[in-house]
Structures are given as C-alpha cells and as structure tokens.
C-alpha positions, 0 to 999 in steps of 0.5 A: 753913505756909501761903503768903502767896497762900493767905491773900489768896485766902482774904482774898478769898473771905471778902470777896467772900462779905460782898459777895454776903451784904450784897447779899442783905440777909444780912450781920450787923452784926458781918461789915459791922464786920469787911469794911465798917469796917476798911480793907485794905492789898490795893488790890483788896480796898480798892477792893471795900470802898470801891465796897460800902461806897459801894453800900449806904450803911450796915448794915442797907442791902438793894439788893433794889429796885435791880437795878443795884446787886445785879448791880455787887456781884455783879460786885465779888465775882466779879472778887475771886474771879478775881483773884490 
C-alpha cells in the first residue's frame, strides 16, 4: 500500500516536470489538458498551477524569448519539488 504522502510527492513531481517541459516549449497538449486545465485540491499544487497557467498564457505558448519567465517556472517546479 502506498501512503498518501508518496502520492502527493509523486503529484508533485508529475507537475513540476509539466512546468519545467512547458518552459522548455516541450509540453503536449494532452499534459497541459491533464496539469493546466484541471484544478488541484493541494493549495501548493494549486497556486503552481494557477501562477503557470498565468505565465504562459495557453498551449502551445514557448517563454523562450523571456528569461524572466523560464527562470520563475523553474523556480515553480523547484519549490514543488521541495515541498511536503
């Protein structure tokens, strides 16, 4: 059995990864379907989703031309990373 803790890092880590790909301009249309579209109960996970979705605008969307932006959503996944 696995404890609930495992799946929300887990959750986490699935996310953060989304965020580092999206970044990248690497993220699917599907992956923004499942981690951009639908709404997490977690509030960290939340807030990341909310603050990504905000960053990019929509699919599709690569932040490549603005530094600013790749380094906040790399910062996004890293604290998701960290948290517990």
């Amino acid at each position: 059995m696995t404890s609930s803790r495992a799946i929300r890092q887990t959750d986490r880590g699935l996310l953060a990864s989304f965020i580092e790909y999206a970044a990248d301009g690497k993220a699917t249309k599907l992956e923004w379907e499942r981690f951009i579209v639908e709404h997490y109960v977690n509030a960290s996970m939340e807030r990341a989703r909310a603050e990504c979705a905000r960053l990019l605008s929509g699919y599709g969307e690569t932040p490549s031309e603005s530094h600013v932006t790749r380094s906040r959503l790399y910062a996004i996944a890293k604290k998701l990373r960290e948290s517990t």
